[in-house]
N, C-alpha and C positions, 0 to 999 in steps of 0.2 A: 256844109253839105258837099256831096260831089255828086257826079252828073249819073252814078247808080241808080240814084235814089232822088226823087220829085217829091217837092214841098210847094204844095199848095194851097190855098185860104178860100175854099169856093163860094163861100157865103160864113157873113159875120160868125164869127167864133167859134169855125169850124176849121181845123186843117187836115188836108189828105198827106200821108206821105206815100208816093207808091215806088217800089221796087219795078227797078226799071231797066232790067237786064234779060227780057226775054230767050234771046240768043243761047243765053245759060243757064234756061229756066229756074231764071229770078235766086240762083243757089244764094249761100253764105258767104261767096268771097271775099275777101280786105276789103276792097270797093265799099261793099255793099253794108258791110258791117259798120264800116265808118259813117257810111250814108246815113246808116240809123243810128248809131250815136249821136250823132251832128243832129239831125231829126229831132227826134225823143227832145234832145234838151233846148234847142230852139221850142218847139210848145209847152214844155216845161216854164218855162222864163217867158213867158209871154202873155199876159197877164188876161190880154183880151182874148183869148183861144182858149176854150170851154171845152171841146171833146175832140178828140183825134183820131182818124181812120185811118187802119193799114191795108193796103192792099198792093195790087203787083202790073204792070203790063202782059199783055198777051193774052190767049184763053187757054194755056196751055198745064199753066204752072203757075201758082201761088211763089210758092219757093220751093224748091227739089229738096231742100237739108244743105247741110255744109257740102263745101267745094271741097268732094274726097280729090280730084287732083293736087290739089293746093296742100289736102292734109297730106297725101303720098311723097309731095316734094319736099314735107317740113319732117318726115319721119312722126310725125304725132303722133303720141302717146297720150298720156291724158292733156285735155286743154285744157291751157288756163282758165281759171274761175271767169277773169273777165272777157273772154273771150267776144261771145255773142252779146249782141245789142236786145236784153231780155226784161222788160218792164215788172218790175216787181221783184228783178234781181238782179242785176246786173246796171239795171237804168231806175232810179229812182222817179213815181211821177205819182202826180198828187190827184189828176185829173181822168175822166174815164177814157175809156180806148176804145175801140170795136174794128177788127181783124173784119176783110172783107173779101172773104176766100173764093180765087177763081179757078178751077185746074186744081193740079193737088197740088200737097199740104204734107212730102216728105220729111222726117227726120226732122232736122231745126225748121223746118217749114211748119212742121206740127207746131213745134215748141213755140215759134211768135207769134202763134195766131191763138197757143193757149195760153200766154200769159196774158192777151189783153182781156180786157173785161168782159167785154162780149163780144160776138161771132155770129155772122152772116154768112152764109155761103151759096153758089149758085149750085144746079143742080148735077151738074158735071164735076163736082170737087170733088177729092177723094184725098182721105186722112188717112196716115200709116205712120208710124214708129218703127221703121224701117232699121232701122241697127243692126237686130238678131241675124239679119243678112247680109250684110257686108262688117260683121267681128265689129264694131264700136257699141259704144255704151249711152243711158239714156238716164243717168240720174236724174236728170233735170224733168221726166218724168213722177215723179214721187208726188205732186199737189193734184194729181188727176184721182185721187183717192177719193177726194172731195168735190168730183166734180163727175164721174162717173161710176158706174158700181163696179165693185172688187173683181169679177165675173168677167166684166167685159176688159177690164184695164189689163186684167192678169191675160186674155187671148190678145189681146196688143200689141203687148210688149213680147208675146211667147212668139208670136206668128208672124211678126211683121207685115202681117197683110192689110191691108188697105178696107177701111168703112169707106161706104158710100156717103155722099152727104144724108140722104133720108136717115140713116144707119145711126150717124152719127147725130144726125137735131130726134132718134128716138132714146138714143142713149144720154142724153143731155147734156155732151160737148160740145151743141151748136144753137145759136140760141131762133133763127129764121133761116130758109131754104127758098129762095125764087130762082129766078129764071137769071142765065147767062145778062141778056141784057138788063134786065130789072138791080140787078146787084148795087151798083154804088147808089143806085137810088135809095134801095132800102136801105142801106147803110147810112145814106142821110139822113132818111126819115129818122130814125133810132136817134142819131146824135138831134137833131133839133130837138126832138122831145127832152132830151137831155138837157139840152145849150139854154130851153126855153126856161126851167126851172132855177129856183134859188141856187148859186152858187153855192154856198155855206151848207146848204142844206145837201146838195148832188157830193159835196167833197167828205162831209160826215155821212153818209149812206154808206160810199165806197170804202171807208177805212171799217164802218162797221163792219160789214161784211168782210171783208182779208180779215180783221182782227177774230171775227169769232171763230173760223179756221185753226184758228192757234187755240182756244181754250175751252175750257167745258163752261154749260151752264152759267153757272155761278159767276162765276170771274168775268164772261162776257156779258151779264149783263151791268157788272159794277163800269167795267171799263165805258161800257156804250152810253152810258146815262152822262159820265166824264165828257166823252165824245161830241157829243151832244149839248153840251150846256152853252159853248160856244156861239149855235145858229139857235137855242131858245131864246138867251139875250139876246140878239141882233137887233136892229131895223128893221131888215128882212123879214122877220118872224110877225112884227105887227103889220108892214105894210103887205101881207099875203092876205089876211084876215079884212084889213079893209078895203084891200081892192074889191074881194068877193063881194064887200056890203055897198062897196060903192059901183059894182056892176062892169069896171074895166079892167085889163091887165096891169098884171104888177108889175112895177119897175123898180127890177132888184139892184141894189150897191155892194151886196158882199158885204156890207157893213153891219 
């Protein structure tokens, strides 16, 4: 880790990581990018850490986007692939995520709060794909196809202008909208209801879903049955059935 970026565990088999560079509203710099490398794979390899929150200090800024001074001083041209700390592409993770957006949500500010899984925002955020205005590029844009309509992603990416948070939880790039201070609360909420359920079962959900993304019909449901056979045989899968008959919670092993 380094000191950009905070790792925290606020309660069993949850961890925060928050961007921690207000002064620079929370941008993409070296710092910050390594922060979340280091991040991301610490909760990856950690076996008792069930869901992870992203979020930032300050009320100002989520993350601005990359450090255009930083890109000014490297001369960049296209970035390297690995560039950003980008879950689902750049960062390999097995477990679900939830972006917990305060302030806006520029450029790569967009981008890591759209690759987690789900998103929270308060009511002061504001989302934009800023590139079209300062000459850079947004590939990394392309899976919003799937996640908001054609209509809106096309004025996005064309305008650079900024959704509101309402704007954005009515277009369905966000998944909850409270309040400035309500924020990491709801963000909890959302991960315990997570953290509280079968493991086996929360880590096949998540691939089902990214995998049907990729394929039609057919093919997704051969794959998802695959997916799946894993937590029908488990433990897990009987002792959910009995706890219900026996009237207590279940106590899951992943096994």
């Amino acid at each position: 880790m380094t000191d950009a970026v905070r790792f925290d565990v606020p309660e069993t088999g949850i961890a925060v990581l928050t961007i921690d560079r207000p002064d620079a509203r929370n941008a993409l710099g070296k710092d910050v990018r390594a922060g979340l490398f280091a991040g991301w794979e610490r909760f990856e390899s950690d076996s008792a850490l069930k869901v992870a929150i992203l979020t930032a200090s300050g009320d100002k800024a989520f993350c601005a986007g990359g450090d255009l001074k930083e890109m000014s001083q490297m001369q960049m041209v296209v970035p390297p692939p690995d560039m950003f700390p980008v879950p689902g592409d750049t960062v390999a993770l097995t477990k679900p995520t939830i972006a917990a957006v305060n302030g806006v949500a520029y450029g790569g500010g967009w981008l890591i709060a759209q690759a987690c899984d789900l998103c929270v925002a308060s009511d002061n955020a504001r989302f934009a794909i800023s590139e079209a205005k300062v000459g850079r590029g947004s590939p990394w844009a392309a899976p919003l196809i799937h996640m908001i309509p054609q209509r809106i992603f096309m004025e996005v990416v064309l305008t650079g202008d900024p959704l509101s948070a309402q704007r954005a939880y009515e277009t369905g790039l966000i998944n909850r909208v409270t309040t400035r201070e309500s924020l990491l609360e709801e963000a909890l909420g959302l991960a315990r209801s997570i953290a509280a359920n079968a493991p086996l079962s929360v880590a096949a959900g998540k691939e089902t879903v990214l995998m049907s993304t990729e394929m039609g019909k057919t093919a997704a449901l051969k794959t998802a049955r695959h997916i799946w056979e894993t937590a029908y045989r488990s433990e897990d899968a009987q002792e959910g059935p009995r706890a219900f008959a026996e009237k207590r919670k279940p106590v899951w092993k992943a096994q």
